[in-house]
PANUVEX-805323 format. One record per atom (N, C-alpha, C, CB): x, y, z. Coordinates in pm, whole numbers, plus 50000, padded with zeros to 5 digits. Glycine has a CB too. Example, Ala and Ser with C-alpha at 12.3 -4.5 7.8 and 13.67 -1.06 7.14 Angstrom:
% residues 2
513194943150780512304955050780513204967050780511314955350905512854977550708513674989450714512905000350787514084994050572
***
This chain:
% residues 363
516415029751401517495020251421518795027851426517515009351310519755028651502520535034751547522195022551525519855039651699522835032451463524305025751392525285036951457524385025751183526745036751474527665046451500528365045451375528495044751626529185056651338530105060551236531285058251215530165069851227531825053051122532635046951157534245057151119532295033051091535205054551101536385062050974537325069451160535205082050792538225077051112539005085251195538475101651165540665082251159537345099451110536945118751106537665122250971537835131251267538355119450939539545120450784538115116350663541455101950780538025119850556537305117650426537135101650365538125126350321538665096650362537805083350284537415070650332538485078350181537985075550486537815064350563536455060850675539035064850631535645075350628534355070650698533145069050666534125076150777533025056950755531435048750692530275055350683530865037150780529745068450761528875076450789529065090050780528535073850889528275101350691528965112150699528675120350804528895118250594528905128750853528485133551040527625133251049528665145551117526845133451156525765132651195525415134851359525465121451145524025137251390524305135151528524225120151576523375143451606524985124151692525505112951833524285106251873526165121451991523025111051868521765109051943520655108351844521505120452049520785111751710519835105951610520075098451536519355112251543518765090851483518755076651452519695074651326517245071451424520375064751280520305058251129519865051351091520955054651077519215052250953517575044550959518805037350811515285057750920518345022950832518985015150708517505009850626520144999850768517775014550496516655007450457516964999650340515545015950433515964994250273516004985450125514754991150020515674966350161515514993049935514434999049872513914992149730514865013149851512234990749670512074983049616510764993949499511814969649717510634983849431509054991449316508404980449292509344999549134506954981349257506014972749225505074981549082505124969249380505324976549006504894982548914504874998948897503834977448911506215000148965506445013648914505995023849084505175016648744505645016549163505065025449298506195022049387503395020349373506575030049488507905031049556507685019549672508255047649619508575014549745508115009049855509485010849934507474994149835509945016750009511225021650091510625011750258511325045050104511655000150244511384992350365511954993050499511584981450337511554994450514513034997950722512664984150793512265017950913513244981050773513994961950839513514963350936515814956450871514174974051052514444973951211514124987051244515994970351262513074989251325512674999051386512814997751522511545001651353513625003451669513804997951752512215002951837515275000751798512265011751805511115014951886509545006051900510875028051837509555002551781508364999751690508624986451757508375002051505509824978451723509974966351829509414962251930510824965951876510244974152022509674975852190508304979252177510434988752290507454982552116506244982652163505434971452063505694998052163505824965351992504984951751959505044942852024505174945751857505854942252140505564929452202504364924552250506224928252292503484938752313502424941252385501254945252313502724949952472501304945952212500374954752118499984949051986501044967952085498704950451953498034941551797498444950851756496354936751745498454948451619498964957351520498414972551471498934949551416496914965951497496304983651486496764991751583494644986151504496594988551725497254996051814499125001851780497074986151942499944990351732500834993851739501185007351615501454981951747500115007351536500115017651386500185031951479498265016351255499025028851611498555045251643499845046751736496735048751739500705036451775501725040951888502875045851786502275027152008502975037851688504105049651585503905059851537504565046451471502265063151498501995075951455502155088551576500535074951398501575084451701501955091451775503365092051861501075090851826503975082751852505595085651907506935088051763506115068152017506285082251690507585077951572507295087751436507455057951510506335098851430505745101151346507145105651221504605111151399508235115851333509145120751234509895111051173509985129851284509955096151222510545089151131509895085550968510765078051205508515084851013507535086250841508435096650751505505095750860507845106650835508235121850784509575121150756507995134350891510365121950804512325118950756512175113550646513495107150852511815099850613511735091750503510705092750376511575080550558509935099350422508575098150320509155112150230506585100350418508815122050331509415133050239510305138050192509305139850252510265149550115511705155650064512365159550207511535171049950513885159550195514625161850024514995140450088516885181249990514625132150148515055119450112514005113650065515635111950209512555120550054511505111950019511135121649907510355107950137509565121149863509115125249742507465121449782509915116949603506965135649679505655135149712504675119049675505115148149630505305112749605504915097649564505775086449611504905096049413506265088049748506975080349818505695069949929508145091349898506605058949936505685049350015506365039950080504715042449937506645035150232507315029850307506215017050383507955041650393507765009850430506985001050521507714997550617506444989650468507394995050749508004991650859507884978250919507684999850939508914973150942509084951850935508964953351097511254940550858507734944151134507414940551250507914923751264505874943951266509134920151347508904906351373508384899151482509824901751361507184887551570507334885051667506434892951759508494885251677506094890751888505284902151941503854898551896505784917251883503174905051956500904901651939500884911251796499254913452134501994915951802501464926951656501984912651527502944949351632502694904651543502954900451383502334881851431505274903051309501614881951545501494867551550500964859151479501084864651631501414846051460501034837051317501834838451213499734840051253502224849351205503314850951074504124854351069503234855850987504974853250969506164856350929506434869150966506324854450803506384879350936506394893350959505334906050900507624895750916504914915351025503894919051001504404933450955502934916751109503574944550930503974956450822503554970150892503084954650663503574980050951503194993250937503265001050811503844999351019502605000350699502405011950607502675025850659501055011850561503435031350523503265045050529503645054250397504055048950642502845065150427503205074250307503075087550367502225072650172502855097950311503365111650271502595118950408502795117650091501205114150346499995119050467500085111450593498355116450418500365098150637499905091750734500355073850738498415095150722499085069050751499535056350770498495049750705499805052150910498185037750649497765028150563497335015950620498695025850479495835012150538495574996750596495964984150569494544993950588496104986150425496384974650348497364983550234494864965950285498104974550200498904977250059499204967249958500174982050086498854963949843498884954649739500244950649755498494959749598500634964549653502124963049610503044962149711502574973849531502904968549830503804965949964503784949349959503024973350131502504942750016502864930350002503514923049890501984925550022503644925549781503744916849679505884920949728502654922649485506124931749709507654933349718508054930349883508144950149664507494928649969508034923350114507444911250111507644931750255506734899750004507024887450040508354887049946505804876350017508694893049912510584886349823511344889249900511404893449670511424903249971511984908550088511874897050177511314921350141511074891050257511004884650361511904868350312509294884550406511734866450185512864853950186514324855850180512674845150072514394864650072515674869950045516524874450165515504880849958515884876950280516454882850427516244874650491515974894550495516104865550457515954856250569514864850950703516844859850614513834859750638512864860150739511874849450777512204869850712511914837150641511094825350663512164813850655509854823950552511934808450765512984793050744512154787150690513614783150871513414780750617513314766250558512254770850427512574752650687512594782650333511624783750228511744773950142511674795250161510444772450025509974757349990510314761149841508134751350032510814754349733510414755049599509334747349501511424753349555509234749449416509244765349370508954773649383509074769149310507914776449489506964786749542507054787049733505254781549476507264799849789507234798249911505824807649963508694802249968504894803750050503964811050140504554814750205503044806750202504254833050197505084841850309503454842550341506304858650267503404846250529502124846650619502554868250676502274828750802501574874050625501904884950656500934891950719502344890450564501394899850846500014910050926500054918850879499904914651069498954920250813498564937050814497764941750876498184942850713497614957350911496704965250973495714962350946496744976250962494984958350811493724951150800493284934350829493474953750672494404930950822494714916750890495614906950800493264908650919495264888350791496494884450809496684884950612496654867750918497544882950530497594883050417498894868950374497854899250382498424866050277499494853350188500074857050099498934841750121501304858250066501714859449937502404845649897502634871649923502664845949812503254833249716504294837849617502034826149622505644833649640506744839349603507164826249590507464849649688507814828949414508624821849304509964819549419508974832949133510694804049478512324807349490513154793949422512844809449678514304794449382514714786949379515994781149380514254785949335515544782649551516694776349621517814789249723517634768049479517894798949639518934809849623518524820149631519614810549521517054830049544516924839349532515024837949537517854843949420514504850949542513304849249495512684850549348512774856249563511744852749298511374860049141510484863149171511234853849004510124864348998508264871049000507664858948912507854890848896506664861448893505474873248980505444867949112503644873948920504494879749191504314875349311502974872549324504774883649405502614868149379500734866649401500544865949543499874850749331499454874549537498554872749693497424871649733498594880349767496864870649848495034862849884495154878050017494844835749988493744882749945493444892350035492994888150205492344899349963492694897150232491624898450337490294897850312491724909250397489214894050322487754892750253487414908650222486454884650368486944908950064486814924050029485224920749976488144931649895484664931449976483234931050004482824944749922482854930750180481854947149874481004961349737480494966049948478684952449526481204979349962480344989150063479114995350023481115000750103478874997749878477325005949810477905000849673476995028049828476825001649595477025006249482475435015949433477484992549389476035020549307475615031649282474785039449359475215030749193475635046949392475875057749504475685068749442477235058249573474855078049423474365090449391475395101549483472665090649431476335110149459477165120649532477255130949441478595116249579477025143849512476955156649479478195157949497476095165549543479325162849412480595168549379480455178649424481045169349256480855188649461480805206049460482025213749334481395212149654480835217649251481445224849138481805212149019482925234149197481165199049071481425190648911480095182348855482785177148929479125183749002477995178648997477285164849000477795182848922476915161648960476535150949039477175137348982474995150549045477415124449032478055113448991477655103149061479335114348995477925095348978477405078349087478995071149102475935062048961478695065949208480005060249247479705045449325480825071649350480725038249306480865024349373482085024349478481135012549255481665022249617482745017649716482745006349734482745022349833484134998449727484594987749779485554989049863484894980249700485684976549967486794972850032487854960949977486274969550151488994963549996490004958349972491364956050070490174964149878490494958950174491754962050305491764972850341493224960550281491194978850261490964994250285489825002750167492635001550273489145008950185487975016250127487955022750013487595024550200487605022249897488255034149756486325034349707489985023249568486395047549662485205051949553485505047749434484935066849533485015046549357484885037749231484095050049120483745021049269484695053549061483845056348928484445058748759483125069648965483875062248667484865062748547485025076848552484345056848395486565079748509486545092248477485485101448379487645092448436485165093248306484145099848151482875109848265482915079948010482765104648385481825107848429481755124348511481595096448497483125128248525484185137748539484635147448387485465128148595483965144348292483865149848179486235147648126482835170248218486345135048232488295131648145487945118848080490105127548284489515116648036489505100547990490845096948103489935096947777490635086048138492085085648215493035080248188492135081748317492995077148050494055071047931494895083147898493245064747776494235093947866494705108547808494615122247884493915111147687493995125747963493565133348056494985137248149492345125548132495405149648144496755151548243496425146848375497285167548262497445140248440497675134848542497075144148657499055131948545497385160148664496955167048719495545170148770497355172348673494895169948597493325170148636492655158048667492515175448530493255147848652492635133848752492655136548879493475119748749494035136748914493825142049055493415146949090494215145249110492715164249068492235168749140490415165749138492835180649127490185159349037488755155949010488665145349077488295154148872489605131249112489565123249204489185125149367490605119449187490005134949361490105141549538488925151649598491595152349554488175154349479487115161249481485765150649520487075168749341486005140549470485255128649501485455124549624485485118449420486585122649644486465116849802486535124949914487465107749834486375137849955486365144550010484605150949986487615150649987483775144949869482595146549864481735135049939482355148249734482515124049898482005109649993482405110550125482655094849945483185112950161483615115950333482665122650365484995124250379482045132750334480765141750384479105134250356480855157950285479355123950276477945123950228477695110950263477645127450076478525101550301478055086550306479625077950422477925078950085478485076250513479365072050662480105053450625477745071350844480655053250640481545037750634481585028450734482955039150622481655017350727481275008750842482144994150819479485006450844483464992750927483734983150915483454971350960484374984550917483644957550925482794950951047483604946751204482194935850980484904950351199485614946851312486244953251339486154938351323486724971251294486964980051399486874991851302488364977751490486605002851376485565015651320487795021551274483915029851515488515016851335489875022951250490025020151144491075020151288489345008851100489625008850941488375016250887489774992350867487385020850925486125026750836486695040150834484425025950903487605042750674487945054950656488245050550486489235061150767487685062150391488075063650260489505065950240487365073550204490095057050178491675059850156491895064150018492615046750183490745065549937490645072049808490005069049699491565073249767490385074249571489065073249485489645069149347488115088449476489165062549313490055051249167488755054349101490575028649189489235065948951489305067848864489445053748731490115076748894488295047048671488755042548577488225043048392488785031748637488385033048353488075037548141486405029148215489635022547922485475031548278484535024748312484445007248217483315035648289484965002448210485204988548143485404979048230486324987848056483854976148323483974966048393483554951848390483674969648468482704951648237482444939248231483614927248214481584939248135483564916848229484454905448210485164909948061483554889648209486254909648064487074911347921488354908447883487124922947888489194900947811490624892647827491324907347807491104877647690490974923047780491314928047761491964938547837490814927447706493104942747903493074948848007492054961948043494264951448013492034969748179491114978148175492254989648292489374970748228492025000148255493155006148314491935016148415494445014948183493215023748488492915032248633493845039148698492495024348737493335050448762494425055248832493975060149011494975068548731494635054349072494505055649180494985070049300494985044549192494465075949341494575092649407494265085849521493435107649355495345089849634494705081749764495395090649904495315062049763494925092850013495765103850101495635115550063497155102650106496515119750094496345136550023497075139649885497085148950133496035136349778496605138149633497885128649622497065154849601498005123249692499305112649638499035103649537499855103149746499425099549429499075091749348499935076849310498935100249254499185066849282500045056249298500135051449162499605046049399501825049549112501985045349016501795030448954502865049349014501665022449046500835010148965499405006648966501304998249004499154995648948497474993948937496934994449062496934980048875497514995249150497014995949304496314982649380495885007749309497144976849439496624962549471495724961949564497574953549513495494967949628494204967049726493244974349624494364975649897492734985449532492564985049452492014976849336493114987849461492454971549295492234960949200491494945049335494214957649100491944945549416490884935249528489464939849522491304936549708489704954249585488254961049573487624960649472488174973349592488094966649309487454962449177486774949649221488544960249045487824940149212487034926149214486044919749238487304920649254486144923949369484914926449473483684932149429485294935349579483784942149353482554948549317482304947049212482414959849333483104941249088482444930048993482224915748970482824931048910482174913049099481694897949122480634901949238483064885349176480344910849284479224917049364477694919549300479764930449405478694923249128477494929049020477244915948935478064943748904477594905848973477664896348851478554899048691476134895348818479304905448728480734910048639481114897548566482174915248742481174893348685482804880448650482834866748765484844891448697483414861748723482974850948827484284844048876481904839348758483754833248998485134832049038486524823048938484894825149178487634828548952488664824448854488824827048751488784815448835488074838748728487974850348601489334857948617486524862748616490254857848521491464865648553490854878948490493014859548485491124889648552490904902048483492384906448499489684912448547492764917948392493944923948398493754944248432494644918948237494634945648469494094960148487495914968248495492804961848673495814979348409496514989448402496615001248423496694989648345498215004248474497895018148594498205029148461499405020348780497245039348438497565050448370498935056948355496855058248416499325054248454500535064648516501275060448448501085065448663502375045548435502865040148397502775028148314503195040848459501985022248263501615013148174501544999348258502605013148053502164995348406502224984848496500974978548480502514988748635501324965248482500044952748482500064948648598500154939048387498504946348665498224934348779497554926648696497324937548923497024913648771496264907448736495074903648885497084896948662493644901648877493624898048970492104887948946493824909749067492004879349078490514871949002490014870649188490804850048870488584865549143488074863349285488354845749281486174869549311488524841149401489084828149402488154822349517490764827749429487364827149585486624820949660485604828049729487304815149733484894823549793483214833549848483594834650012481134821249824483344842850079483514845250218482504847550289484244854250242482114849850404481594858450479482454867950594480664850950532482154880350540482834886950653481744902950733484564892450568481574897750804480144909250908479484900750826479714931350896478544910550824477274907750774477594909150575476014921250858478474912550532478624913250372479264900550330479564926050317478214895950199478604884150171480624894050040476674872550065481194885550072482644890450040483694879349992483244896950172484434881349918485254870649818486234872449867485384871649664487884860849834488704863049863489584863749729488884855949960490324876549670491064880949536492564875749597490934900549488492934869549481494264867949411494554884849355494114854649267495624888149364496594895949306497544893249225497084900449375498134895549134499554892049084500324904049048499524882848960501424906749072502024914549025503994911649014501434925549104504374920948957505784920748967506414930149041506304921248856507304926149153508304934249244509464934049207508404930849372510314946749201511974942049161512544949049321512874952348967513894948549329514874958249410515144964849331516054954249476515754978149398515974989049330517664997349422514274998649336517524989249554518914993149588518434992749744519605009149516519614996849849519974998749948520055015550056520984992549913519305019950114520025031050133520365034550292519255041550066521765040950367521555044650498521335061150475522875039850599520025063150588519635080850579520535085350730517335085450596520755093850723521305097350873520895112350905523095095950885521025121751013520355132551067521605141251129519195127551177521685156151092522385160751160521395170951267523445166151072521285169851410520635177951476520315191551422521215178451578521195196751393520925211251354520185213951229522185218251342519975209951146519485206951033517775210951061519915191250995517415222051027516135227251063515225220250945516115244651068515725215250864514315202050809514725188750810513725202950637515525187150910515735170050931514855160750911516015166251051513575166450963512185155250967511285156950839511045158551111512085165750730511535164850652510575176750617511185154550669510125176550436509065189350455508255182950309509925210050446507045186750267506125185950201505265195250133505675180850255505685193550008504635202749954504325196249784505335221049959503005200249712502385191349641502425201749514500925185449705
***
């Protein structure tokens, strides 16, 4: 999205500090969901011009391949951070049809199917900006596209502003295996559970990894996480039922193995992309859990379970709320809850010459 600068070139009088004539200024809003980043860009012009014509999966691969340095500008240092996470506001067009406004995910590595916490802080975003007329109290249905498809949130307003919590209704999430026998290399062998949640995660307890993930440095989760899913990518093929772009592991959730039904929370930590780690309970995440303990006879529907992100102590809540069919897997539809705040405003701008304008990465 492209702005000019404003002032006489003099110090206090200008709106923009130099920059080039011909690169973008990206305005964004920036927000957290239990502690995980979500850096929103309103207006993407590009991204615009090509949703008119384009579903949304398509339109993901036309930004990755034309728009990529805008990820990169934003995601990484020195304006982003290795635990940075963005989203890009689609309005209008075959990419957001039916709803309110649809989403391009993004983070560090790439691009994203589903995001919990994205949704939960861009349905407050979407009232607060104005994006749904005529919102309802006390509660407004924001209708949102995602890359995995269409999603609901349910946002507190009244009248003036939005609140929390936010709650949302997945996409039908479905158990891909369970106990899954995978050879680690160098940790040995483990059983693991995949679910979908909008997107694909391995499932197992840390204990099984010889950590706890209550106490265990952050470090060695990760890398014992990532060791897992880069063992499942080799050993066990994925299958979506309506397009082979979403049949991809987006990572491997680590938890205190405490999956039976319990008023008690049960915590986790989520490693997803390349070692990126997400600081709340991970809402697609916690769908998938769901999914695969009401798959096992866990829990049943309207069972609230609670679940906590290691990282930061952040609560979801989530329950299965109804039975689906989606392909051939019988699959539920999860409630989410969580809390979104704002966190501020920011304009990034580019000076051509600037030999890491687009950004740089390292872990």
């Amino acid at each position: 999205m492209a702005a000019q600068g404003g002032g006489d070139g003099g110090g206090a009088g200008r709106a923009l500090p130099p920059h080039s004539p011909s690169g973008a200024v990206l305005q964004t809003v920036e927000m957290h969901t239990g502690g995980e980043p979500l850096r929103i860009i309103p207006r993407l012009e590009a991204a615009e011009r090509a949703a008119a014509g384009l579903s949304l999966l398509s339109l993901r691969r036309e930004v990755a391949a034309t728009q990529d340095h805008v990820r990169r500008a934003l995601m990484h240092e020195p304006r982003g951070h290795a635990g940075m996470y963005g989203a890009v506001v689609v309005r209008g067009g075959a990419a957001a049809e039916g709803a309110h406004l649809a989403a391009v995910f993004l983070h560090c590595a790439g691009y994203s199917a589903m995001c919990g916490h994205a949704v939960m802080a861009l349905g407050r975003f979407a009232l607060d900006y104005g994006l749904v007329p005529a919102p309802t109290r006390p509660e407004t249905a924001v209708r949102l596209r995602c890359p995995c498809g269409p999603v609901t949130a349910f946002v507190p307003w009244d009248g003036h502003r939005s609140g929390n919590p936010v709650r949302f209704h997945s996409v039908p999430a479905f158990a891909a295996a369970t106990d899954l026998a995978i050879d680690v290399p160098g940790r040995g062998k483990v059983v693991v559970d995949i679910g979908y949640g909008g997107t694909f995660y391995a499932f197992l307890s840390a204990e099984q990894l010889g950590l706890d993930v209550c106490s265990s440095k952050t470090r060695d989760l990760v890398s014992a996480a990532s060791a897992v899913t880069e063992a499942v990518k080799k050993q066990f093929k994925l299958h979506h039922p309506e397009s082979e772009d979403l049949a991809f592991l987006y990572g491997t959730i680590l938890t205190d193995g405490k999956d039976a039904f319990s008023e008690e929370p049960t915590t986790n930590i989520c490693v997803f992309a390349d070692e990126q780690v997400d600081r709340s309970p991970t809402g697609s995440g916690v769908t998938a859990r769901i999914a695969l303990q009401y798959h096992k006879g866990l829990i049943q529907l309207d069972q609230t379970r609670t679940f906590r992100s290691s990282t930061t102590g952040s609560l979801f809540t989530g329950k299965a709320v109804k039975e689906a069919k989606f392909g051939n897997y019988n699959a539920v539809i999860v409630e989410v809850s969580g809390e979104a705040f704002y966190t501020g405003t920011a304009t990034f701008t580019v000076e051509e010459e600037d030999p890491l304008k687009h950004g740089f990465f390292f872990k």
